[in-house]
C-alpha positions in Angstrom: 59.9 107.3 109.5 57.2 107.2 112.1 56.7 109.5 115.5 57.7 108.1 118.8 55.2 109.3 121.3 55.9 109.1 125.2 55.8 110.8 128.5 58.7 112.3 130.4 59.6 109.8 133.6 60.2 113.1 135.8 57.7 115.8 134.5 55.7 113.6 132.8 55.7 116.3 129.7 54.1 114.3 126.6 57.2 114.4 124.3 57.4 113.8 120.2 60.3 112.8 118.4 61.2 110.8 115.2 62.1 106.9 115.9 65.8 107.6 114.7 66.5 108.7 118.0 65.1 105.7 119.7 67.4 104.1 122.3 69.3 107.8 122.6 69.3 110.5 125.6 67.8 113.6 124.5 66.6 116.5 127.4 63.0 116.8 128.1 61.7 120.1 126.6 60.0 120.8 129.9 62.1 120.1 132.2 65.6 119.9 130.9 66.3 116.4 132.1 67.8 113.7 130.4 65.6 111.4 128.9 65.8 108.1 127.3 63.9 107.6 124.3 62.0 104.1 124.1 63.0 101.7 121.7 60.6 101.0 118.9 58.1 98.4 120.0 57.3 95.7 117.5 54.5 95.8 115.6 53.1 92.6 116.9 53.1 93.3 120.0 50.5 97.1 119.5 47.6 96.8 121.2 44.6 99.3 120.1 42.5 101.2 122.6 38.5 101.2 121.7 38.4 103.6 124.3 39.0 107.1 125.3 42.5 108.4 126.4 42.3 111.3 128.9 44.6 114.0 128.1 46.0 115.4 131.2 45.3 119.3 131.4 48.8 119.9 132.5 50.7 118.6 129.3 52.0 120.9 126.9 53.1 121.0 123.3 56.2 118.8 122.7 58.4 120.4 120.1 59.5 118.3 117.1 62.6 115.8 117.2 64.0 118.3 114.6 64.0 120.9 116.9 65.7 119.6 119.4 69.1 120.2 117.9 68.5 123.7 118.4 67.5 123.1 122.1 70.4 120.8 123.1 73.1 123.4 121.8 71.5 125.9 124.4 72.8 126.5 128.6 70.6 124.9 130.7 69.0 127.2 133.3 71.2 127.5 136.9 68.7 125.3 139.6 68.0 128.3 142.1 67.1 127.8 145.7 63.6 128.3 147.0 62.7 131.6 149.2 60.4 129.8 150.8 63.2 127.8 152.3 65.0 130.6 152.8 62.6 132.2 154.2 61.7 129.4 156.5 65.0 129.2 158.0 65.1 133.1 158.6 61.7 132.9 160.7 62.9 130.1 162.8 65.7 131.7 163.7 64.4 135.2 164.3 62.5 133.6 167.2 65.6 134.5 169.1 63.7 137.9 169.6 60.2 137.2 168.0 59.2 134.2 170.2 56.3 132.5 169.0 56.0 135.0 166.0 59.0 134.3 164.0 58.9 130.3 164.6 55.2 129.3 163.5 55.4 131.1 160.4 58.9 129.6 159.6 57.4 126.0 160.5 54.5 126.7 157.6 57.1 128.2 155.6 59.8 124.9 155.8 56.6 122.6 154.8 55.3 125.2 151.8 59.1 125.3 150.6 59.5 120.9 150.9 56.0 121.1 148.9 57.4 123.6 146.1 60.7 121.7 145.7 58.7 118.5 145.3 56.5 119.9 142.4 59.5 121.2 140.7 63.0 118.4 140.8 65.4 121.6 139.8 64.8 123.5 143.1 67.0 123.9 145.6 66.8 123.9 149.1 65.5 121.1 150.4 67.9 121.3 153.3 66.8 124.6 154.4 63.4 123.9 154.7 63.7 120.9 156.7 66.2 122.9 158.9 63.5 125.8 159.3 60.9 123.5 160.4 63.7 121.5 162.8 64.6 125.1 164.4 61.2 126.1 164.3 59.8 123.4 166.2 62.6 123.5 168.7 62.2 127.4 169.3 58.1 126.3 169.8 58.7 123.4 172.1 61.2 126.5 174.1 58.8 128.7 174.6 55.9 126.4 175.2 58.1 125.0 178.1 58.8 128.7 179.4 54.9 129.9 179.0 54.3 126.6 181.3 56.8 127.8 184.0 55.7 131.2 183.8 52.2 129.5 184.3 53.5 127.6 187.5 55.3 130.5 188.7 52.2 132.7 188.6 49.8 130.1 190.6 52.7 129.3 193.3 52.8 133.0 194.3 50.6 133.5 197.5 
């Protein structure tokens, strides 16, 4: 039996696994996603590299195919939703009483959270954040429109 050697679509997690279980579903060690295993190419159709293949310094250590029986048997971990989302959403919304204060740090909040969620595909949240920066911007545009009438009302006074 040989090693099948290949890259998680999602995570990209370099995984190893015997060819039996070529063609079948198997989660990825890294980020608990199903993954198809590629079928066995032919042996005709290998092509060698002369040169260097750069190992990306994010990969870690696939475990063994073997091991993976162990793995599938266990509970997945719940998604949870990100606090900067959460967060973000909060802020926006405080600017009821916090003006200015509560909605710009909500609005760098919302994009932080978006950014987070992107990096990792089990978060949730994605919502929030994009209602956090929606409510913060509409809180900014309100009291950007009320510092300009203040501004108006201060010069027309004789």
């Amino acid at each position: 039996m040989r090693d099948l050697k290949f890259a998680c679509p999602h995570c990209e997690q370099h995984i190893q696994c015997e060819d039996s279980l070529a063609g079948k579903s198997i989660p990825c060690p890294a980020c608990g996603l199903t993954v198809v295993v590629p079928d066995l190419p032919d042996e005709h159709q290998l092509r060698v590299s002369t040169g260097r293949v750069p190992i990306p310094t994010h990969a870690h250590g696939a475990p063994r195919a073997t091991d993976l029986a162990a793995f599938q048997n266990q509970p997945q971990p719940e998604p949870e939703c990100s606090k900067l989302a959460v967060a973000s959403l909060a802020l926006s919304c405080s600017s009821v009483l916090l003006g200015p204060l509560g909605c710009i740090p909500g609005i760098v909040c919302g994009y932080m959270a978006r950014a987070e969620i992107k990096r990792d595909g089990r978060m949730l949240g994605d919502e929030l954040a994009k209602a956090g920066i929606l409510v913060g911007y509409l809180f900014l545009g309100i009291c950007a429109v009320v510092a300009v009438g203040l501004v108006i009302m201060h010069q027309s006074r004789p």
